[in-house]
C-alpha positions as CSV (number, residue, x, y, z in Angstrom):
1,X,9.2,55.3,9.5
2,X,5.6,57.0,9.9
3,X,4.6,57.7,6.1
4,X,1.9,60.5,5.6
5,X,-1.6,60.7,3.6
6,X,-0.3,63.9,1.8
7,X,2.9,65.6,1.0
8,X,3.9,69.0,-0.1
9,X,6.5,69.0,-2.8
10,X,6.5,65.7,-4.9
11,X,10.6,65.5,-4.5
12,X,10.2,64.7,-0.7
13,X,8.0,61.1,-2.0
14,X,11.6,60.1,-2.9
15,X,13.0,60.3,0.4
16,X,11.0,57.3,1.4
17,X,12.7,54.9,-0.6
18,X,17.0,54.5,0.0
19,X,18.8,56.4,-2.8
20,X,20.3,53.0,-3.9
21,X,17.6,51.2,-4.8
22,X,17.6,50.2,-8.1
23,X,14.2,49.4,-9.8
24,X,13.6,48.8,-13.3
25,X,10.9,48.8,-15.8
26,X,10.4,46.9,-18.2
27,X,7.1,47.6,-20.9
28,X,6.1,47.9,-24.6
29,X,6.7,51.3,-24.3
30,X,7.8,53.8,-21.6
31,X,4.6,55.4,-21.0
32,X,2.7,52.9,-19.2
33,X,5.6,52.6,-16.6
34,X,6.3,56.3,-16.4
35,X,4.5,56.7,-12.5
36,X,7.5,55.7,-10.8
37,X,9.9,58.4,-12.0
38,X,7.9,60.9,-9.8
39,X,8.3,58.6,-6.7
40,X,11.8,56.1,-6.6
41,X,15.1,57.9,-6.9
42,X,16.5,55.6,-8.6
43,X,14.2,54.2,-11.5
44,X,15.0,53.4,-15.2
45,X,12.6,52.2,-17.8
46,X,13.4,49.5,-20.2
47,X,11.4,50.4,-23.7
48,X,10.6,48.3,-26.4
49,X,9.2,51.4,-28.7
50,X,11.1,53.8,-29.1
51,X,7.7,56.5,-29.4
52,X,7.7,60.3,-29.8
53,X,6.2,61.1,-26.1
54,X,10.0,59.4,-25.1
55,X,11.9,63.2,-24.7
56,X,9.5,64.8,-22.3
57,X,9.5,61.3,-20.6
58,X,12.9,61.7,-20.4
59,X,12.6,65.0,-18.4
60,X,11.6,62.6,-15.3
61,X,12.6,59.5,-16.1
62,X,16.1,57.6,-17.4
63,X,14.7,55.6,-20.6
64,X,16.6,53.0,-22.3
65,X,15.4,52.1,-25.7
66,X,15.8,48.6,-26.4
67,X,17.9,47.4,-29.6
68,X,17.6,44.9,-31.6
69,X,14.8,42.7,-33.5
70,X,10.8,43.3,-31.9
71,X,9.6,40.0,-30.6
72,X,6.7,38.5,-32.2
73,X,4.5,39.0,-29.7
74,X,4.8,42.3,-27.7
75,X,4.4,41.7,-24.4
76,X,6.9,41.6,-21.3
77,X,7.7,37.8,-21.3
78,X,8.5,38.1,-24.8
79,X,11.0,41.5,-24.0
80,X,12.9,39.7,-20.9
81,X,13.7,36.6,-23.1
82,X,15.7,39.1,-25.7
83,X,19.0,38.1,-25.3
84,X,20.2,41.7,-25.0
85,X,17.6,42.4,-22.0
86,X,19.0,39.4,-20.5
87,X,22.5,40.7,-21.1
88,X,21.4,44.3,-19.7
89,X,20.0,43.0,-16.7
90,X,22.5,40.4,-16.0
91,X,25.2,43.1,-15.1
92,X,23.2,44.7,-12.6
93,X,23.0,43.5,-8.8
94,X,20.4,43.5,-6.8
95,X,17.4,44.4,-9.5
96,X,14.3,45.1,-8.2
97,X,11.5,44.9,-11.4
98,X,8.8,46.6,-12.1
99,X,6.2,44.9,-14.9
100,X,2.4,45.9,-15.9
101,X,1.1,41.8,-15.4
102,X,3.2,39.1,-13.6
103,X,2.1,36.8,-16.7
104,X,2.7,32.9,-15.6
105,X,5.3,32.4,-18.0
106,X,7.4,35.1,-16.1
107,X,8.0,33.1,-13.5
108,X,10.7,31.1,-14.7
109,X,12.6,34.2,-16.2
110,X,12.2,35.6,-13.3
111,X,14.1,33.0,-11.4
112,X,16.4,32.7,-14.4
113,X,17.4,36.1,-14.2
114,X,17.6,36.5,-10.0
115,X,15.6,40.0,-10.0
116,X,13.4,40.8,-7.7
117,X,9.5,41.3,-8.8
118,X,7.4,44.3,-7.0
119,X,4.4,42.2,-7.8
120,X,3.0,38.8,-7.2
121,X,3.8,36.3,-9.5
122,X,1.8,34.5,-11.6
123,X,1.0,31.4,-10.1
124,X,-0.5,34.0,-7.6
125,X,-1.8,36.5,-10.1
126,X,-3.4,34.8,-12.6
127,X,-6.1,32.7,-11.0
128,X,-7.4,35.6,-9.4
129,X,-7.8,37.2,-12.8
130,X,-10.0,33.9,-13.8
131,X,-13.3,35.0,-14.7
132,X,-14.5,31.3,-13.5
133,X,-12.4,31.3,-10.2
134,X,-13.4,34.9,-9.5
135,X,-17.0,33.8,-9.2
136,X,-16.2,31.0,-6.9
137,X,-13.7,33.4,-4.6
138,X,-16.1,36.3,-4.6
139,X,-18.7,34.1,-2.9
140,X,-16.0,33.2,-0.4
141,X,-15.5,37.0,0.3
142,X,-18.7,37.7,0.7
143,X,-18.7,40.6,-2.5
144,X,-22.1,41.1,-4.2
145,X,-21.6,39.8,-8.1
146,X,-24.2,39.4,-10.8
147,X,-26.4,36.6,-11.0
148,X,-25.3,33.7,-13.1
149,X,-23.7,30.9,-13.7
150,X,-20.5,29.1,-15.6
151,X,-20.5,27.0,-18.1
152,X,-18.4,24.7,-20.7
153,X,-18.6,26.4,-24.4
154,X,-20.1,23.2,-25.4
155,X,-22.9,23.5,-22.9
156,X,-24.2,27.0,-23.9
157,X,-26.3,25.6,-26.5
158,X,-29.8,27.8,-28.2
159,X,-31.9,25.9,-25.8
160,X,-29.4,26.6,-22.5
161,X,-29.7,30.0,-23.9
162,X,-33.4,30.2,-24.1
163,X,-33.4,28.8,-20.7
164,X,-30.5,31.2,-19.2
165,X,-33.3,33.8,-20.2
166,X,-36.2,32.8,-18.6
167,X,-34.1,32.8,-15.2
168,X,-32.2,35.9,-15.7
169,X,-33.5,38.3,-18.5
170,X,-33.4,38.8,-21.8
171,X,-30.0,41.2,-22.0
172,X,-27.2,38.8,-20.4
173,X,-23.4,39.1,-20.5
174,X,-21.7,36.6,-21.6
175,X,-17.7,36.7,-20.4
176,X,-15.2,34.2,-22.1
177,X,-13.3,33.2,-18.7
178,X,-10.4,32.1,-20.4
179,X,-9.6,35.0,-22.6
180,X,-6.8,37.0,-21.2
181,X,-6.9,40.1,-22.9
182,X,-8.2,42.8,-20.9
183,X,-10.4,45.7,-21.4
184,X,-13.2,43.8,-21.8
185,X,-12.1,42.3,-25.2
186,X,-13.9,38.6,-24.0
187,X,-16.8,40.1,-22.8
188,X,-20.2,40.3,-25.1
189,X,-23.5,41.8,-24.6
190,X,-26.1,39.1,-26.2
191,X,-29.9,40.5,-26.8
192,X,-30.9,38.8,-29.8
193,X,-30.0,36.5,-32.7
194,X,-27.6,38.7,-34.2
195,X,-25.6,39.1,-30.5
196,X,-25.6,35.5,-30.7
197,X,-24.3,34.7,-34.1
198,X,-21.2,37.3,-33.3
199,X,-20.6,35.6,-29.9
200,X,-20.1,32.3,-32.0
201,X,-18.7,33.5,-34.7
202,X,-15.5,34.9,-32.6
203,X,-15.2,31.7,-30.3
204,X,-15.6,29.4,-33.5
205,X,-12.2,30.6,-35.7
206,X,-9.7,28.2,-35.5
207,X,-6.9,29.9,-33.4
208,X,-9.1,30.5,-30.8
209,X,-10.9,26.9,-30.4
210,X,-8.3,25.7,-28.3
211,X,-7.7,28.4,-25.8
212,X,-11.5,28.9,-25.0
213,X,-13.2,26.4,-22.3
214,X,-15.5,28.3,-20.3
215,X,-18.0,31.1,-20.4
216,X,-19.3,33.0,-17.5
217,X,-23.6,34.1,-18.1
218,X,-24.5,36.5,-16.3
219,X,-27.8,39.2,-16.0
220,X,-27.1,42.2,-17.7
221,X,-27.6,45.0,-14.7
222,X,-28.9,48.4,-15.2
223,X,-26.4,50.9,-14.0
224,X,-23.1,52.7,-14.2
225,X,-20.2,50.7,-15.9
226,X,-17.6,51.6,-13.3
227,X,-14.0,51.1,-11.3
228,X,-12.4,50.9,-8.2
229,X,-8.8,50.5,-7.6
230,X,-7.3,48.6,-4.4
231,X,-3.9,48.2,-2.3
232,X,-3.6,45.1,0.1
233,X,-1.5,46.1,2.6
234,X,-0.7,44.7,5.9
235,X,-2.7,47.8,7.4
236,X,-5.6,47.0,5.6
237,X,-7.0,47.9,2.5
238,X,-6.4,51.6,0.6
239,X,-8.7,52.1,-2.2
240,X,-8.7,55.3,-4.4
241,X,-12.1,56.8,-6.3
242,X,-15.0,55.1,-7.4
243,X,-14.3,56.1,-11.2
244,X,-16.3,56.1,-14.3
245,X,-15.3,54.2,-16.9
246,X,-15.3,55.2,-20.9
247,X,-16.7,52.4,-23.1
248,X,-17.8,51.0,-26.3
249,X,-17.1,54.9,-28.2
250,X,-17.6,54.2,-31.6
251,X,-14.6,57.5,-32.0
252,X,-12.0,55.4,-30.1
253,X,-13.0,51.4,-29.9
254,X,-10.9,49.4,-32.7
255,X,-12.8,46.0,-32.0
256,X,-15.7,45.5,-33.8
257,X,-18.4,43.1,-32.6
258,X,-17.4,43.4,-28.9
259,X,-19.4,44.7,-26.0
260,X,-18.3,46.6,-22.8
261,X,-14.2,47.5,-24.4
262,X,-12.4,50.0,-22.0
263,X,-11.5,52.8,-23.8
264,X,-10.3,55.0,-20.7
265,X,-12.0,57.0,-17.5
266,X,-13.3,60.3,-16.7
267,X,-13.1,60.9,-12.9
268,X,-15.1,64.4,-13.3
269,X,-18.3,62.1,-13.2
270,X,-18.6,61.3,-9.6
271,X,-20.6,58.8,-7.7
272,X,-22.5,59.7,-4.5
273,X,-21.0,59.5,-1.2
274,X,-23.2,56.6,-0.7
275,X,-21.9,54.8,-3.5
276,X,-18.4,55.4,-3.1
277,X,-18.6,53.9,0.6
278,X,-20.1,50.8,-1.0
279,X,-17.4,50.6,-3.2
280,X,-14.7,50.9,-0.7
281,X,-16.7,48.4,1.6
282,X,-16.6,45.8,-1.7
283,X,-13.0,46.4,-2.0
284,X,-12.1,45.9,1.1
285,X,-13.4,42.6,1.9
286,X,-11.4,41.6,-1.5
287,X,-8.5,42.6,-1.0
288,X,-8.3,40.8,2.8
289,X,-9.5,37.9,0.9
290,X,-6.9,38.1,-1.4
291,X,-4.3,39.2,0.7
292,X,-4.6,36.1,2.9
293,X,-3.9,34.2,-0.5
294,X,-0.6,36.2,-0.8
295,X,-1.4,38.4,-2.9
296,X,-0.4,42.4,-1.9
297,X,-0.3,45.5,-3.7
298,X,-2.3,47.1,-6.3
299,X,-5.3,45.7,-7.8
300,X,-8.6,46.4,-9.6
301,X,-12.0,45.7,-9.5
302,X,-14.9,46.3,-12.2
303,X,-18.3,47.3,-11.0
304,X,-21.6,48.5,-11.7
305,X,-23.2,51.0,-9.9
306,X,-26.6,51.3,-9.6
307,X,-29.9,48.9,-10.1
308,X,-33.5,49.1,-11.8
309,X,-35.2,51.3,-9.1
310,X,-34.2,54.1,-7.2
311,X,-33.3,52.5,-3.9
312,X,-31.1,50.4,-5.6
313,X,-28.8,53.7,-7.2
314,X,-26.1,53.1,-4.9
315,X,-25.7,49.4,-5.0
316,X,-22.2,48.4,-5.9
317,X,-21.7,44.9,-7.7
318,X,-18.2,43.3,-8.7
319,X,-18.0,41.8,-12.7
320,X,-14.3,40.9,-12.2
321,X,-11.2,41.3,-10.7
322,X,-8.0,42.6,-12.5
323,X,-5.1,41.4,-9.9
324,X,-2.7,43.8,-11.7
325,X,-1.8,47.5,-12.1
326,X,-4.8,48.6,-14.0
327,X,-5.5,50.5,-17.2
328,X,-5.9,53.7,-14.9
329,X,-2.1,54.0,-14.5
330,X,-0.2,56.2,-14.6
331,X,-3.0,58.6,-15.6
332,X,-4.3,57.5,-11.7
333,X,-0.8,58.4,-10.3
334,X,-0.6,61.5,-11.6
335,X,-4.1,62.8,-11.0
336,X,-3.3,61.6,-6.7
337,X,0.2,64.0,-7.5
338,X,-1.6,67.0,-8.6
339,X,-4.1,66.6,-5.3
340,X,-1.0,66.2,-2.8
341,X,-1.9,63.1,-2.1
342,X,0.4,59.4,-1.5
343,X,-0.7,57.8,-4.5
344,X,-1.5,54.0,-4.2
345,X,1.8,53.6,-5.7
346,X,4.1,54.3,-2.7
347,X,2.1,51.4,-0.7
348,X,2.8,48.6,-3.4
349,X,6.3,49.5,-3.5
350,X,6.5,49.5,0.4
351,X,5.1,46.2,0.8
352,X,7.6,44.6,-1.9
353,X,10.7,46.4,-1.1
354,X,10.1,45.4,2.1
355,X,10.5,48.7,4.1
356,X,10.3,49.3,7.4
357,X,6.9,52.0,7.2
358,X,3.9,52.6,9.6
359,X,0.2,54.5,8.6
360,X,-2.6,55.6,9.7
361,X,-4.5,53.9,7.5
362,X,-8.3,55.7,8.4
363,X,-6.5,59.2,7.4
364,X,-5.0,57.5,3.9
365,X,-8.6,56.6,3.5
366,X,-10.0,59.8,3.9
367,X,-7.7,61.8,2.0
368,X,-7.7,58.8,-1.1
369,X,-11.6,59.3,-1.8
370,X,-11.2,62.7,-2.3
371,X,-12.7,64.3,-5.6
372,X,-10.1,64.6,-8.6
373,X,-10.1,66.0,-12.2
374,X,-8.8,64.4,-15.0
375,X,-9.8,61.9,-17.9
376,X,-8.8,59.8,-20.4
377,X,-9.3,58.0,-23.6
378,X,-7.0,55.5,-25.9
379,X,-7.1,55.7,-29.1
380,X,-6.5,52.8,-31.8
381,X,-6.5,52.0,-35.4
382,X,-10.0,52.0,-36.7
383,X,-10.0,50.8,-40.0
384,X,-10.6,47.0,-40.6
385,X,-6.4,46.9,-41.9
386,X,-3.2,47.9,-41.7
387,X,-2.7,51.4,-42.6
388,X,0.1,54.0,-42.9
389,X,0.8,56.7,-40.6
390,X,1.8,59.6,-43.1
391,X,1.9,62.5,-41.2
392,X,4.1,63.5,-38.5
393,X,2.2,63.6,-35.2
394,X,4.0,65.7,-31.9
395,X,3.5,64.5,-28.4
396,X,2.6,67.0,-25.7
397,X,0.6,69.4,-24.7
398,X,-2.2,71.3,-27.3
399,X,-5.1,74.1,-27.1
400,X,-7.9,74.1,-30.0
401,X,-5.6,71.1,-31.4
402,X,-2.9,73.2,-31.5
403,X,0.5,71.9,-30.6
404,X,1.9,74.1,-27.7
405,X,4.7,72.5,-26.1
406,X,6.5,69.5,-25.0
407,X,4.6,67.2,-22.1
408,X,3.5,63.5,-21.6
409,X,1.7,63.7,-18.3
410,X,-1.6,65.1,-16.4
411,X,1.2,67.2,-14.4
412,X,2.0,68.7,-17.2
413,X,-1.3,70.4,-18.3
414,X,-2.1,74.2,-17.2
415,X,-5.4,74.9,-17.9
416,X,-8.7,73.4,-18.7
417,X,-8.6,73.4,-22.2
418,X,-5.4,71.7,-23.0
419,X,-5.1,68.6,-22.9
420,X,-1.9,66.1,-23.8
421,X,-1.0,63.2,-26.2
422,X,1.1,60.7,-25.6
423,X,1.6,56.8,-25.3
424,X,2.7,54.8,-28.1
425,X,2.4,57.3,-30.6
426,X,3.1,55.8,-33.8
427,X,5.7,57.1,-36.4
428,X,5.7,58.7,-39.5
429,X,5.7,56.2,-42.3
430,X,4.7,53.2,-39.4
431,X,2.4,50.6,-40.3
432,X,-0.3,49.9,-37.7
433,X,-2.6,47.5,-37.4
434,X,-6.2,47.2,-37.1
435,X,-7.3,48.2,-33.7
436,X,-3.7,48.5,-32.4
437,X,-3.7,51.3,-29.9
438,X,-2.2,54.9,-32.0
439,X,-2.2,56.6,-28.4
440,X,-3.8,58.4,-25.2
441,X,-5.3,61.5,-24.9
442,X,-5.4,63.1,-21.1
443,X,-7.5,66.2,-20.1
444,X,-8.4,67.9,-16.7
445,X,-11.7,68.9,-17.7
446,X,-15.3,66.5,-18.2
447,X,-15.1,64.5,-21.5
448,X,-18.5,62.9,-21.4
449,X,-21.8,63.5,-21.0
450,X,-24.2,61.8,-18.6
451,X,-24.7,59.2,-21.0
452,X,-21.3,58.0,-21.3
453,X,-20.6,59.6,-24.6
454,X,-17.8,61.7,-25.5
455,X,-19.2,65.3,-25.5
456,X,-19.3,66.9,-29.0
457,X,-16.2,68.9,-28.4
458,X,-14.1,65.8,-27.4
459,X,-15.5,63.7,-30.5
460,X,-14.0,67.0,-32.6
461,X,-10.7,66.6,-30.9
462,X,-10.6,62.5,-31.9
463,X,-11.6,63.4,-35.2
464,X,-8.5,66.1,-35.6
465,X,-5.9,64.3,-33.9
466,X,-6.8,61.1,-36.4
467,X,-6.6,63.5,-39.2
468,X,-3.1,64.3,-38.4
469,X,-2.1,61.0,-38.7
């Protein structure tokens, strides 16, 4: 079956897939695995949370809400060991699974259970995702990274620090390898005593001592904090947009003492042709690297673009791999949608169903660096506690912060000056904790300026939706 760059009504995307294959998702909330339910015909969504965007989901996806105690820890190891999950999935045949992260200790529940995983599993995944391996592999691939080096925790001592300056600068990076949390949580920019002190002062507290080995130090390059997503396939390589990437906004970021925290993307703010070529060249050569490792599908890489003098304005370095669906879905799905175009999505779900499917893969190329408008931003609990959520917050679509009607995607936005909030909204009379994500905001319109900061009118719009809580 020849499958096409582009489409022309999004209901013909589901006549790829067989009409009785069953795929489930399974996530904190039903948000983050919404994509699907504009591509598979038959796709449900397993949700932890029941939040207030889950109605208009609803309006494209089946979402069951599950019952029952939380787990301790939320994440999707913790959701399949529920014994009612288990019980759900259990009565099923011939489940096909669909999870954010292939975490290592889902590999045994997997096997447990007998589903299928659209993903590669952890024993695959996760060494990839090593900060410390990633180094090593990148060399192997022959992908431009920063200089530096790796070291034990105990090694990076003041006078391996003094030294790690006089061979690579004064601003450095340093990236805790072992710390899984993403968005750049582990990562800390260090360019003076005070940078230090906070770097030690996180590794140092006792529940963290154990898990913390390694730390990657790196020169701090000049340049444009950036993204690029990639899917190995057995074509080649599709990547989508050299995108810029929303940091470190002291509106949105709930983790004090960090440096470099994701906060979201604006793909308005485009890179030149030059640089998005670079990009694709970088990704590329990964994901054949990684590929012939066994890994396929979706993955991410984070860059920076640019270096200290102009002839260096296109360069394209990797900082890390993220062998996952990234932080740009399903915003990233639904902005390719809205532009006619196979999103990445339909090529990781061909190479693990196992499909029969052919491409052209030059013309998904051409058509997948195409411009696209859309942004957004997360949005978490700022205070240094646990707070409240009094008021009684809508999801969907707004104008002037004015609620206008139901809506949880980028699809569902009209014009450039509404935008949508949804994801994980939190209830009224929910406690939330510090920096625990309170939701997404998602515009089709430029939401920073050329310094990466939120423009004044977005900062407004932060400011008002926190107010409503």
């Amino acid at each position: 079956m020849k499958v096409n760059a582009r489409f022309d009504k999004i209901s013909e995307i589901k006549k790829i897939f067989p009409k009785d294959l069953q795929v489930i998702g399974v996530g904190v909330s039903a948000f983050q695995r919404s994509g699907l339910g504009y591509i598979l015909p038959n796709y449900e969504i397993l949700s932890l949370l029941e939040t207030a965007d889950l109605p208009a989901i609803r309006q494209v996806n089946r979402v069951t809400t599950i019952p029952g105690p939380r787990p301790e820890k939320l994440n999707t190891s913790s959701i399949l060991n529920l014994n009612w999950v288990r019980q759900y999935l259990k009565q099923k045949t011939q489940v096909n699974l669909f999870v954010y992260k292939a975490a290592t200790p889902l590999d045994p529940i997997i096997a447990e259970l007998g589903v299928k995983l659209l993903s590669s599993p952890g024993w695959v995944r996760k060494p990839l995702e090593d900060k410390k391996v990633f180094r090593v592999e990148a060399v192997k691939a022959g992908i431009r990274i920063p200089r530096g080096e790796n070291l034990a925790l105990d090694q990076l001592t003041k006078a391996k620090w003094d030294q790690l300056k006089q061979e690579l600068g004064e601003k450095l990076v340093f990236q805790l390898t072992d710390y899984s949390t993403g968005g750049g949580q582990g990562t800390f920019f260090v360019d003076n005593r005070e940078d230090w002190d906070r770097f030690w002062e996180f590794t140092n507290s006792p529940e963290r001592q154990k898990e913390l080995k390694f730390v990657n130090v790196c020169r701090r390059l000049p340049g444009r904090p950036a993204s690029i997503t990639g899917c190995a396939t057995k074509y080649g390589v599709v990547t989508g947009l050299l995108q810029t990437q929303i940091i470190d906004q002291p509106e949105l970021v709930g983790f004090r003492g960090r440096s470099g925290v994701w906060l979201g993307h604006d793909w308005n703010v485009r890179f030149s042709e030059t640089a998005q070529r670079n990009a694709e060249e970088l990704c590329q050569k990964w994901g054949r690297h990684i590929y012939q490792k066994d890994y396929k599908g979706i993955f991410g890489l984070d860059v920076v673009v640019g270096g200290a003098s102009a002839p260096q304005a296109d360069q394209v370095t990797a900082i890390e791999c993220n062998s996952r669906y990234t932080g740009a879905f399903p915003v990233y799905t639904m902005l390719q949608l809205s532009e006619g175009e196979m999103p990445l999505d339909v090529w990781h779900l061909l190479e693990w169903l196992g499909v029969d499917y052919e491409m052209d893969i030059e013309e998904v190329q051409k058509i997948s660096r195409q411009p696209k408008n859309g942004a957004h931003i997360i949005m978490h609990n700022l205070a240094e506690k646990t707070v409240k959520v009094t008021g009684r917050v809508q999801a969907g679509v707004y104008r002037n912060n004015k609620y206008l009607r139901p809506g949880f995607s980028l699809l569902d936005i009209k014009s450039d000056d509404e935008f949508v909030l949804c994801d994980r909204i939190p209830n009224q009379g929910q406690l939330v904790k510090s920096g625990e994500r309170m939701g997404k905001l998602i515009f089709k319109r430029r939401i920073i300026d050329n310094q990466g900061n939120l423009l004044p009118e977005i900062k407004k719009v932060v400011r008002d939706v926190y107010g409503e809580f």
